[in-house]
CHARMM internal coordinates of N, CA and C (Angstrom, degrees):
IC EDIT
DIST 1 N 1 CA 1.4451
DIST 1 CA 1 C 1.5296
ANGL 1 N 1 CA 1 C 111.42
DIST 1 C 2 N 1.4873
ANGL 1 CA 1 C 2 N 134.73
DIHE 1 N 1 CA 1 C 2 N -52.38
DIST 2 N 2 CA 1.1529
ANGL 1 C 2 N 2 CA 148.09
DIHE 1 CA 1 C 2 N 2 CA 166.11
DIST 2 CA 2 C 1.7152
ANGL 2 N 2 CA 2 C 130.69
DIHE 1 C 2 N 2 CA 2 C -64.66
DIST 2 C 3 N 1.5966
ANGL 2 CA 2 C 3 N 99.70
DIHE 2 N 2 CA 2 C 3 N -35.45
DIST 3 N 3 CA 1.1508
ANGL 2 C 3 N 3 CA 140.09
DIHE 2 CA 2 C 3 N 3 CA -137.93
DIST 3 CA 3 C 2.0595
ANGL 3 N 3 CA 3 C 82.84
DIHE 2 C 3 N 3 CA 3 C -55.66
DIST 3 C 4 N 1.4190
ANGL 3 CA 3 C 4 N 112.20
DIHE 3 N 3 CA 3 C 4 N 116.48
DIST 4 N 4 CA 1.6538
ANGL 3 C 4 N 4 CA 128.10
DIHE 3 CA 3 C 4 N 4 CA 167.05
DIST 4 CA 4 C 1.7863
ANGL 4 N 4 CA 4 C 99.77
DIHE 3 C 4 N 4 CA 4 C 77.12
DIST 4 C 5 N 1.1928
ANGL 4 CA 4 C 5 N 94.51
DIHE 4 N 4 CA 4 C 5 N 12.26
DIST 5 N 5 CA 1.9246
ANGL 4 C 5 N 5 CA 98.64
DIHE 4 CA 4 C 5 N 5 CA 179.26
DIST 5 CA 5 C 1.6772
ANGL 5 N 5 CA 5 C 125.04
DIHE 4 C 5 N 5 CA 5 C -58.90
DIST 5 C 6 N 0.9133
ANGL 5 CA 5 C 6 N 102.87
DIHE 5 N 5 CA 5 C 6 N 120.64
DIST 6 N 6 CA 1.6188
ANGL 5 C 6 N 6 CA 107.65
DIHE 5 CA 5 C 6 N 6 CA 163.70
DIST 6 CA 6 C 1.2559
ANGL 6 N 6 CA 6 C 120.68
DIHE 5 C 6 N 6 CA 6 C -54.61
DIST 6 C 7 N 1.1403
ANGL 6 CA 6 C 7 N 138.42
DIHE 6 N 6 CA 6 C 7 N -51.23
DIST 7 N 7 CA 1.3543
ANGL 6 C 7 N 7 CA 158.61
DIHE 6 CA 6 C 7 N 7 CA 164.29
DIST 7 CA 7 C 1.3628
ANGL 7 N 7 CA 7 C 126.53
DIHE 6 C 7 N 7 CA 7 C -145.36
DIST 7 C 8 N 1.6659
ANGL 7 CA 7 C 8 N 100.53
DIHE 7 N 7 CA 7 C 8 N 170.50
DIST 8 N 8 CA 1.8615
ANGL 7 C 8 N 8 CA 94.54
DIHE 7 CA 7 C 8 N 8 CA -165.39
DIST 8 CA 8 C 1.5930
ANGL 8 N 8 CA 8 C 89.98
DIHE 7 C 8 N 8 CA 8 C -132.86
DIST 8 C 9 N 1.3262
ANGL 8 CA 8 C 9 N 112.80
DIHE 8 N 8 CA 8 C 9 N 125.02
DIST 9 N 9 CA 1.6932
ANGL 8 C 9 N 9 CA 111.43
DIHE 8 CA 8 C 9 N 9 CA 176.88
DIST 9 CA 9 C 1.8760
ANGL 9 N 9 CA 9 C 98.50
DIHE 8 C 9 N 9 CA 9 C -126.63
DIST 9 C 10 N 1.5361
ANGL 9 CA 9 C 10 N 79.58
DIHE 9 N 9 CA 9 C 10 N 115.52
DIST 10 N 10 CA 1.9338
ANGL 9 C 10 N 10 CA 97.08
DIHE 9 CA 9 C 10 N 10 CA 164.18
DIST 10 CA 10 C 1.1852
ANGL 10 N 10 CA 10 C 114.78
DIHE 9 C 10 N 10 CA 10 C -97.80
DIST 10 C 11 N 1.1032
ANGL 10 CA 10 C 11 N 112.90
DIHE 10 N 10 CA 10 C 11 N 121.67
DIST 11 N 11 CA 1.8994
ANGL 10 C 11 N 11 CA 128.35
DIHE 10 CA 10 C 11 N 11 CA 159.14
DIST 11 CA 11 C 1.1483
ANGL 11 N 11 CA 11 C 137.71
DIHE 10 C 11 N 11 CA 11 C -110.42
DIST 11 C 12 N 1.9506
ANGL 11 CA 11 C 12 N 98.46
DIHE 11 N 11 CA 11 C 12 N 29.21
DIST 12 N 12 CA 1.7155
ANGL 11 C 12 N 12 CA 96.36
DIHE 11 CA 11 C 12 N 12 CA -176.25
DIST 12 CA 12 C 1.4954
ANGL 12 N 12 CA 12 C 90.02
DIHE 11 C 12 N 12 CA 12 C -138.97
DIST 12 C 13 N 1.1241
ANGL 12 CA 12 C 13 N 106.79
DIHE 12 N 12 CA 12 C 13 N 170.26
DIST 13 N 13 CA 1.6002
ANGL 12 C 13 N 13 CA 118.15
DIHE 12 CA 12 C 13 N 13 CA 176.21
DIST 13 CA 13 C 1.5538
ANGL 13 N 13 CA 13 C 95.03
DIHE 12 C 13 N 13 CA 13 C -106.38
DIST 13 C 14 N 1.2834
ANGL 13 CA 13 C 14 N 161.95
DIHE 13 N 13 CA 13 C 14 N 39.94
DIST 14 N 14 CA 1.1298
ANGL 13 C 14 N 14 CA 139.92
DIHE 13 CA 13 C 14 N 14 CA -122.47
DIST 14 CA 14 C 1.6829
ANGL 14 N 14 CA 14 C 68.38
DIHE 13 C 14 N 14 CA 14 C -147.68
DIST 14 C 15 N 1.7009
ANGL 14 CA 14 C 15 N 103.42
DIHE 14 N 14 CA 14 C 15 N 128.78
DIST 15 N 15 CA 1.6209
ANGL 14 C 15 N 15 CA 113.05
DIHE 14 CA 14 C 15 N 15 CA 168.83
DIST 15 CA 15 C 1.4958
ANGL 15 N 15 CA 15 C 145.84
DIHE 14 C 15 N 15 CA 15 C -57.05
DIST 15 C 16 N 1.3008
ANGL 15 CA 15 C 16 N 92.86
DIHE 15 N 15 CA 15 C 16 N -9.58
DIST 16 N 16 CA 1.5285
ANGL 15 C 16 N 16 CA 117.80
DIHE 15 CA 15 C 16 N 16 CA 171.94
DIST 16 CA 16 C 1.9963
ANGL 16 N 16 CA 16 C 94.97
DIHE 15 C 16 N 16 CA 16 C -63.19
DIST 16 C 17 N 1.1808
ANGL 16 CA 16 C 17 N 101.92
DIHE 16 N 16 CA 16 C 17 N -56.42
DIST 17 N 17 CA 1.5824
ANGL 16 C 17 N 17 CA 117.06
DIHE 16 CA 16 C 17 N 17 CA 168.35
DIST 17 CA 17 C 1.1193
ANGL 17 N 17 CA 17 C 130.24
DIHE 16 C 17 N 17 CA 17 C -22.81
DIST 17 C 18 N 1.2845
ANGL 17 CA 17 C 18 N 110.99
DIHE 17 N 17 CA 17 C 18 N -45.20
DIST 18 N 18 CA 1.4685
ANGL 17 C 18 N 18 CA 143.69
DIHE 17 CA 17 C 18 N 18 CA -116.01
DIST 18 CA 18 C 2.1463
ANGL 18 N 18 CA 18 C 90.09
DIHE 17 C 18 N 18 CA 18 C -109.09
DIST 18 C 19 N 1.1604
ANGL 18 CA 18 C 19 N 88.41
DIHE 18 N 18 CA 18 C 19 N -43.86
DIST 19 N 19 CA 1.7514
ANGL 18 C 19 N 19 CA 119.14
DIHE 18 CA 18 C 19 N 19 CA -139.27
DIST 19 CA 19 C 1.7158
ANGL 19 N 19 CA 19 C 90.77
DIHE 18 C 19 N 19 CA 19 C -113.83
DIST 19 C 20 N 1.2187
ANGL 19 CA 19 C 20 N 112.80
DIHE 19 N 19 CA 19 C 20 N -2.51
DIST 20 N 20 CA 1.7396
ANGL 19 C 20 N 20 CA 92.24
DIHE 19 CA 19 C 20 N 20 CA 175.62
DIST 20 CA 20 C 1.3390
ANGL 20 N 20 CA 20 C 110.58
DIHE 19 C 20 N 20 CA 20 C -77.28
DIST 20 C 21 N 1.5445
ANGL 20 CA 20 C 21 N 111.25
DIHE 20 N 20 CA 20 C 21 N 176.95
DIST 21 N 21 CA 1.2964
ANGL 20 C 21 N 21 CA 117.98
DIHE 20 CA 20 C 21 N 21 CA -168.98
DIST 21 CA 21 C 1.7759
ANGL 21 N 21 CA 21 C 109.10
DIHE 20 C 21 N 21 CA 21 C -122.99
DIST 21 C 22 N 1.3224
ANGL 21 CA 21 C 22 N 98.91
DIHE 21 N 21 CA 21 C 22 N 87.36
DIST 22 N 22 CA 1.2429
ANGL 21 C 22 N 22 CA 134.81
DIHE 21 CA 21 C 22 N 22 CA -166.40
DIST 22 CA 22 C 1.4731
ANGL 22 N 22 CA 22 C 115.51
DIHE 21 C 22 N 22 CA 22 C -43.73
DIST 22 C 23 N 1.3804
ANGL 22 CA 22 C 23 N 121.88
DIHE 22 N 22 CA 22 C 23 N -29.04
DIST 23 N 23 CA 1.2030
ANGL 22 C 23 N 23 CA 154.68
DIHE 22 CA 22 C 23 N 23 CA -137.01
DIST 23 CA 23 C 1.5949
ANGL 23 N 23 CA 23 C 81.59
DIHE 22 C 23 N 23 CA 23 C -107.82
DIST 23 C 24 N 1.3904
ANGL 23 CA 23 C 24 N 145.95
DIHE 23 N 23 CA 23 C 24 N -49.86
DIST 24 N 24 CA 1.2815
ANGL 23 C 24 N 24 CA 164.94
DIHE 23 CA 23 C 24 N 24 CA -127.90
DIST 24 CA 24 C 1.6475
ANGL 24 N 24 CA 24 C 98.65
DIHE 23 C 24 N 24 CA 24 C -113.51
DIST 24 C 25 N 1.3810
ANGL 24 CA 24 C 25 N 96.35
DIHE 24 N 24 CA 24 C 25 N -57.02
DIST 25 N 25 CA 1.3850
ANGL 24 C 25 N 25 CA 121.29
DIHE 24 CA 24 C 25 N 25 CA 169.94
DIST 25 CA 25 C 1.8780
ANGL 25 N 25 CA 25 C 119.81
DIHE 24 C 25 N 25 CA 25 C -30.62
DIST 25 C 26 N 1.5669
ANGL 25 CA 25 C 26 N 87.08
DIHE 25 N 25 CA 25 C 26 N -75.23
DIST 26 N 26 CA 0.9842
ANGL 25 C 26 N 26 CA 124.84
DIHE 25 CA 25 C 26 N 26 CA -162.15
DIST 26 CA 26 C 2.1017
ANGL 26 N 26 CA 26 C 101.31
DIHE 25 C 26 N 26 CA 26 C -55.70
DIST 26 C 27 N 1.5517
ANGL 26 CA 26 C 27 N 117.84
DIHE 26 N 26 CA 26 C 27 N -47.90
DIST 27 N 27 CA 0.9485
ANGL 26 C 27 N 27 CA 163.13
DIHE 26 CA 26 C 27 N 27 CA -136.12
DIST 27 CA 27 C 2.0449
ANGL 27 N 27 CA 27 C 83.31
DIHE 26 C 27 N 27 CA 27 C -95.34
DIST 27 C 28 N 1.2018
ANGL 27 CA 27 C 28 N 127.37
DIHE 27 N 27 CA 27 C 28 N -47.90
DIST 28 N 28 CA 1.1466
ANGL 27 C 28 N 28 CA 127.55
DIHE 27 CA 27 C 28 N 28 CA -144.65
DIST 28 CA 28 C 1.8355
ANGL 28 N 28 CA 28 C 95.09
DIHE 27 C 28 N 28 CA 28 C -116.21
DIST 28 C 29 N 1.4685
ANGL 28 CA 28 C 29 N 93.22
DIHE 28 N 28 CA 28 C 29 N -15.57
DIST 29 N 29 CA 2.3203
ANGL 28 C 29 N 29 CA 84.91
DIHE 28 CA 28 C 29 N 29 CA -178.10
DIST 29 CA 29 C 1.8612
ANGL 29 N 29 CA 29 C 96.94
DIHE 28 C 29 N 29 CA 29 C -96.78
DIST 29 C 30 N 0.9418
ANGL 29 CA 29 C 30 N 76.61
DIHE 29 N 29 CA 29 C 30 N 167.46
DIST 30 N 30 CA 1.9892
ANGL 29 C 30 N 30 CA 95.43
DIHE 29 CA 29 C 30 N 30 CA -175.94
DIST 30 CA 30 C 1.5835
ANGL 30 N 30 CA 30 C 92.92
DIHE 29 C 30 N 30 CA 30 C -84.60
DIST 30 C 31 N 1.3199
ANGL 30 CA 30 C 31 N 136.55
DIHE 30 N 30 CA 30 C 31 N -42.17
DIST 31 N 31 CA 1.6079
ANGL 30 C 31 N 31 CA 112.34
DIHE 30 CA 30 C 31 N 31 CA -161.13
DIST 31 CA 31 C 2.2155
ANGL 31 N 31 CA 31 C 79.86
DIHE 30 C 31 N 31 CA 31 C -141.93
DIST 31 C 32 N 1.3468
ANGL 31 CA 31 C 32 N 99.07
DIHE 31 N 31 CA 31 C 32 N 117.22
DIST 32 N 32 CA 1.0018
ANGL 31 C 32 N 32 CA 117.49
DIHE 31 CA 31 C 32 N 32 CA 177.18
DIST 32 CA 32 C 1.9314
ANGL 32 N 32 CA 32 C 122.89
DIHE 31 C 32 N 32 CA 32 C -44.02
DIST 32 C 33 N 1.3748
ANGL 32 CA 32 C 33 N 124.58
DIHE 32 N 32 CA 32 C 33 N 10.14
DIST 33 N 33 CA 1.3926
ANGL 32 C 33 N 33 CA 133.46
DIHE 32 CA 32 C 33 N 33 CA -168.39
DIST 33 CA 33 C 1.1686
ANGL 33 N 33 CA 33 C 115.52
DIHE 32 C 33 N 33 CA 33 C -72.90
DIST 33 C 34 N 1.4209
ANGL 33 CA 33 C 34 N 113.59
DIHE 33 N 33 CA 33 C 34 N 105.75
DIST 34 N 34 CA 1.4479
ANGL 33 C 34 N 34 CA 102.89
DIHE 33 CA 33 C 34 N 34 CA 164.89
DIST 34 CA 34 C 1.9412
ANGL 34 N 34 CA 34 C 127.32
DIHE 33 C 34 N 34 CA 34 C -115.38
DIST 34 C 35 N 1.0866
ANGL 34 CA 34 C 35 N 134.56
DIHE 34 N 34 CA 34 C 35 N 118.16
DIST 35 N 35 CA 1.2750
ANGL 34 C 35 N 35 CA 157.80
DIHE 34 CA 34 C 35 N 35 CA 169.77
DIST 35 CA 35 C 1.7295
ANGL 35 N 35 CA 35 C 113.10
DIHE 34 C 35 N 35 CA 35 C -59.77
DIST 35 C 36 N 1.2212
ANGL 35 CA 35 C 36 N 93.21
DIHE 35 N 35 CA 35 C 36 N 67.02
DIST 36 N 36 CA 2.1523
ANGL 35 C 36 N 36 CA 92.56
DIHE 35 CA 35 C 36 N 36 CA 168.99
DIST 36 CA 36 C 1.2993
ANGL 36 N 36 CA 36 C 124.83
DIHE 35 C 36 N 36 CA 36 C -89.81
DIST 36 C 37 N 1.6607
ANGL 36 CA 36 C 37 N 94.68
DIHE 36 N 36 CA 36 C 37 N 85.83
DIST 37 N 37 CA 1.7976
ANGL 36 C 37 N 37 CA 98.24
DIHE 36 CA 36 C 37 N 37 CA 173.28
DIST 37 CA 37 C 1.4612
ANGL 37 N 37 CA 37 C 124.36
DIHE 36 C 37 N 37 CA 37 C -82.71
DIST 37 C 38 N 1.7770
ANGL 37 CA 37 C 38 N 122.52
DIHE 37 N 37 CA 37 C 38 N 39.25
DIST 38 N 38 CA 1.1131
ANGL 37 C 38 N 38 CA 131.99
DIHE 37 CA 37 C 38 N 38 CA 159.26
DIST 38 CA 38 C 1.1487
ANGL 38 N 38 CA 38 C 117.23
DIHE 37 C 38 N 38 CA 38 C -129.49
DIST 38 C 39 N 1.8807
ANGL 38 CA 38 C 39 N 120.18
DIHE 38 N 38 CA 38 C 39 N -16.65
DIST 39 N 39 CA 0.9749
ANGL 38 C 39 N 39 CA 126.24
DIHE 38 CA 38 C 39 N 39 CA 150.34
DIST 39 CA 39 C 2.3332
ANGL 39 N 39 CA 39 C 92.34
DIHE 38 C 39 N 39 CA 39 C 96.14
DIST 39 C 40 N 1.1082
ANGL 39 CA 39 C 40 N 107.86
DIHE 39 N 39 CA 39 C 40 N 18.53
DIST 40 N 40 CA 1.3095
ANGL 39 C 40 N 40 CA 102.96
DIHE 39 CA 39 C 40 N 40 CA -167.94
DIST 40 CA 40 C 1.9973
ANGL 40 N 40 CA 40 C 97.11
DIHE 39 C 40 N 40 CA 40 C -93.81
DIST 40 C 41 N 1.7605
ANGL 40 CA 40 C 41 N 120.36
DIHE 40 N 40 CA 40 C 41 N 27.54
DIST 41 N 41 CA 1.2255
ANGL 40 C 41 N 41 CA 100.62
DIHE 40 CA 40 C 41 N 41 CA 147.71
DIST 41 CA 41 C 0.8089
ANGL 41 N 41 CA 41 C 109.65
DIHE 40 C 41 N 41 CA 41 C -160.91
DIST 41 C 42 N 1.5449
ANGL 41 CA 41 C 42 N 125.22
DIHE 41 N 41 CA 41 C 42 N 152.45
DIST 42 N 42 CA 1.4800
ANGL 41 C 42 N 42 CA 159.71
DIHE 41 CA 41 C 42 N 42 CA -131.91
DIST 42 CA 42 C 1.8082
ANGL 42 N 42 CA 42 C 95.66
DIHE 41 C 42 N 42 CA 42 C -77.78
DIST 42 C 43 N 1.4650
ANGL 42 CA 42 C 43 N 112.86
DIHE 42 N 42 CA 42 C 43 N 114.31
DIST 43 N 43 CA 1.2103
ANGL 42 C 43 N 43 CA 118.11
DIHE 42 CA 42 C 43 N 43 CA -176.31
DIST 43 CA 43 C 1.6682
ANGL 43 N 43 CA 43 C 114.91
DIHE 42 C 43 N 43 CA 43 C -47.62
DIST 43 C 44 N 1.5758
ANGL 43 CA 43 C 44 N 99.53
DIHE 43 N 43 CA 43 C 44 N -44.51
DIST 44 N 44 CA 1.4652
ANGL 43 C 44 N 44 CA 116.24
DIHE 43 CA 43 C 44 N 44 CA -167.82
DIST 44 CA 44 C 1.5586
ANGL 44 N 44 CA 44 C 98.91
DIHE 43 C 44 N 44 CA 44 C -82.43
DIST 44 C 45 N 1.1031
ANGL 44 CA 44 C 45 N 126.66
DIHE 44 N 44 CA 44 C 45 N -13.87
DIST 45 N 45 CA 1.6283
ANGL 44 C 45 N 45 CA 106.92
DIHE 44 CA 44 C 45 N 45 CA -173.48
DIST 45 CA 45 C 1.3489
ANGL 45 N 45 CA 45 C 102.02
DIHE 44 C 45 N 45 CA 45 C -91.64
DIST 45 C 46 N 1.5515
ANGL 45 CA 45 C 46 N 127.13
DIHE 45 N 45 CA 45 C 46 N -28.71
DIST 46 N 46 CA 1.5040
ANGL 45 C 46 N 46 CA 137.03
DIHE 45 CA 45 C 46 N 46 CA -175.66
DIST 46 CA 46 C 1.5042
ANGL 46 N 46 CA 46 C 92.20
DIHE 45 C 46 N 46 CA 46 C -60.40
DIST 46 C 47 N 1.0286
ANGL 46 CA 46 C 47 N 100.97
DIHE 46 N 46 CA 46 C 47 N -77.60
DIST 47 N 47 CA 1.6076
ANGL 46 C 47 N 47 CA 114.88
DIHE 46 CA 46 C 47 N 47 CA -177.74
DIST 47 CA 47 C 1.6100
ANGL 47 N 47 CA 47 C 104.10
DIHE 46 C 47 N 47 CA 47 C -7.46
DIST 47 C 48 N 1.5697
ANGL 47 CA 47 C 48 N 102.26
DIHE 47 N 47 CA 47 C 48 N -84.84
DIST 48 N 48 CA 1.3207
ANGL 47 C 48 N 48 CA 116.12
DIHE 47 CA 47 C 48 N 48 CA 179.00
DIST 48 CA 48 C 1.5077
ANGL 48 N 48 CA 48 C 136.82
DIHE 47 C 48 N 48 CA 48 C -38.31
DIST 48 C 49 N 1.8144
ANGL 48 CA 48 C 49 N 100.73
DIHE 48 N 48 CA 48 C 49 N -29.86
DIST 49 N 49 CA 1.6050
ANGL 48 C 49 N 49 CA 124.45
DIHE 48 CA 48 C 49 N 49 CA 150.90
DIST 49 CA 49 C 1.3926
ANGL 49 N 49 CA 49 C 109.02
DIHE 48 C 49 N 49 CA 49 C -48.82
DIST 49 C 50 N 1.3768
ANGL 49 CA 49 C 50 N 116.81
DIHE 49 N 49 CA 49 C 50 N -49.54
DIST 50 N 50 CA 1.4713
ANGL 49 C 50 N 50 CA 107.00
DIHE 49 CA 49 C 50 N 50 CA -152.16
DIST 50 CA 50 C 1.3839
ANGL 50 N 50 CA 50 C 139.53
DIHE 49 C 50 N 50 CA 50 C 122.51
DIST 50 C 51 N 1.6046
ANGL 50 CA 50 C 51 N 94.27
DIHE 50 N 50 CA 50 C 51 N 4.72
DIST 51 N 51 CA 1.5534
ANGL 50 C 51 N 51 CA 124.17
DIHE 50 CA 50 C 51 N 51 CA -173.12
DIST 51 CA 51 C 1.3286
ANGL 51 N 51 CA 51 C 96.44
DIHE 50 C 51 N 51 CA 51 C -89.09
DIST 51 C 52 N 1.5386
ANGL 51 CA 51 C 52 N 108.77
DIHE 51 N 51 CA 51 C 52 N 149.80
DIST 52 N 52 CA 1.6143
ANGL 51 C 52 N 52 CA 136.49
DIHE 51 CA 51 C 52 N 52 CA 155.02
DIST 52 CA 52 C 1.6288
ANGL 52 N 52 CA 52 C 94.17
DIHE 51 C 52 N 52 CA 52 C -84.37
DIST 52 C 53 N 1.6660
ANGL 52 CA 52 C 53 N 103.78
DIHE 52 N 52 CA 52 C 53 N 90.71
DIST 53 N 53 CA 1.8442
ANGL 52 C 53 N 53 CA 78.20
DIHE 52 CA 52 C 53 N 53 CA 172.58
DIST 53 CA 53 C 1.4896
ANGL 53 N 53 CA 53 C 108.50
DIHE 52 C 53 N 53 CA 53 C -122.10
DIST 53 C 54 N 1.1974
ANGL 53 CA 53 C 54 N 110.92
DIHE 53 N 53 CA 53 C 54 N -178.51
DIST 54 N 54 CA 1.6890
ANGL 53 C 54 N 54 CA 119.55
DIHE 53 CA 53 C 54 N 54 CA -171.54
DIST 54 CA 54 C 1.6581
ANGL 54 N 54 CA 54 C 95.51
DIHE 53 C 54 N 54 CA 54 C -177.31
DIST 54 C 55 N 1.8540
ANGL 54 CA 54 C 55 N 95.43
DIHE 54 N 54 CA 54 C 55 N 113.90
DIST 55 N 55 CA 1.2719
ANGL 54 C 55 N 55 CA 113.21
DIHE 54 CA 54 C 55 N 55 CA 166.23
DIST 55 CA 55 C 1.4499
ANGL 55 N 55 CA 55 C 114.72
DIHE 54 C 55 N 55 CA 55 C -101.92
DIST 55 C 56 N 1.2054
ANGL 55 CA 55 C 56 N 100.76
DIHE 55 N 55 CA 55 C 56 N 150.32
DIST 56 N 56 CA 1.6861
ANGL 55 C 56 N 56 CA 124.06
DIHE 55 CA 55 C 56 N 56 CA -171.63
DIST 56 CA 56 C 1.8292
ANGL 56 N 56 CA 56 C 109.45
DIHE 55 C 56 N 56 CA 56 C -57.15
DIST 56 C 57 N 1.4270
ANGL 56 CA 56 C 57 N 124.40
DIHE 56 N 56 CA 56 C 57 N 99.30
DIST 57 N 57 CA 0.9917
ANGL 56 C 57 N 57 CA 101.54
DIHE 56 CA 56 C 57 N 57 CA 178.02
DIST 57 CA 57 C 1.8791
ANGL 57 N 57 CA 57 C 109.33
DIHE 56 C 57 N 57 CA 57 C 120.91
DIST 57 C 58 N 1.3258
ANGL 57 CA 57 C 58 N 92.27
DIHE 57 N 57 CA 57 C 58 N -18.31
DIST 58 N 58 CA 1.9030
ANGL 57 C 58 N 58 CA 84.53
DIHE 57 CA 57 C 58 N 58 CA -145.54
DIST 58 CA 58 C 1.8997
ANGL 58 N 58 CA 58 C 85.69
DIHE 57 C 58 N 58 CA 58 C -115.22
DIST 58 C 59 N 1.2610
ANGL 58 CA 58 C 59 N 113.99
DIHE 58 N 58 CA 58 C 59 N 14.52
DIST 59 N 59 CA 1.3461
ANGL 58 C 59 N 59 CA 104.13
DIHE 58 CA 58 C 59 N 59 CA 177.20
DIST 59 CA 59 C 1.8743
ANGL 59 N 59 CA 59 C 122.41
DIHE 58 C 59 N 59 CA 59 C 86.52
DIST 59 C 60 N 1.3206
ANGL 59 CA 59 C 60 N 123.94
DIHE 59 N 59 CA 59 C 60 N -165.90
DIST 60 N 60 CA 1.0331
ANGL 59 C 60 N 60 CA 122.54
DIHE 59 CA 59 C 60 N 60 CA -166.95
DIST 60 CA 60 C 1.7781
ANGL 60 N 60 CA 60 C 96.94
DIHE 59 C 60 N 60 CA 60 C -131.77
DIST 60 C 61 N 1.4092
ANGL 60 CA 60 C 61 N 99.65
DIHE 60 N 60 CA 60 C 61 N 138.74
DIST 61 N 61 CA 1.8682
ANGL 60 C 61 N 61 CA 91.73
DIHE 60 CA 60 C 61 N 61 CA -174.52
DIST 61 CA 61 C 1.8801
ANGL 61 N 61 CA 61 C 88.82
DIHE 60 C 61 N 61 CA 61 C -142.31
DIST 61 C 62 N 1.2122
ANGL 61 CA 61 C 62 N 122.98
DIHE 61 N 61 CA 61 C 62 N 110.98
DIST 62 N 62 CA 1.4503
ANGL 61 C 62 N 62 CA 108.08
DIHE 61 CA 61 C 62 N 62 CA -176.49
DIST 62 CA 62 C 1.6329
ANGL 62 N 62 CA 62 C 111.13
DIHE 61 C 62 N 62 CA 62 C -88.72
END
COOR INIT
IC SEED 1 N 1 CA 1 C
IC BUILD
């Protein structure tokens, strides 16, 4: 799904979503970015993964 990705943009709330294993994710794209336009994950836990993230809505935190 990720696999050599530039970035990762979600636009569903849908639990399949919800429940990936980010860590796997994260591990398999070329530039760690992720885009949550439902906002269904935790700014600070991405962070701590290793993500460039930015949710829809919630401002800019560098």
């Amino acid at each position: 799904m990720a696999q050599g990705s530039d970035a990762l943009i979600v636009v569903t709330e849908w639990n399949e979503f919800k429940q990936l294993n980010m860590v796997k994710i994260k591990a398999a794209m070329r530039q760690p970015v992720l885009i949550d336009g439902r906002n269904i994950y935790q700014p600070a836990e991405m962070k701590s993964l290793g993500f460039i993230y930015r949710g829809m809505g919630r401002g800019y935190d560098s």
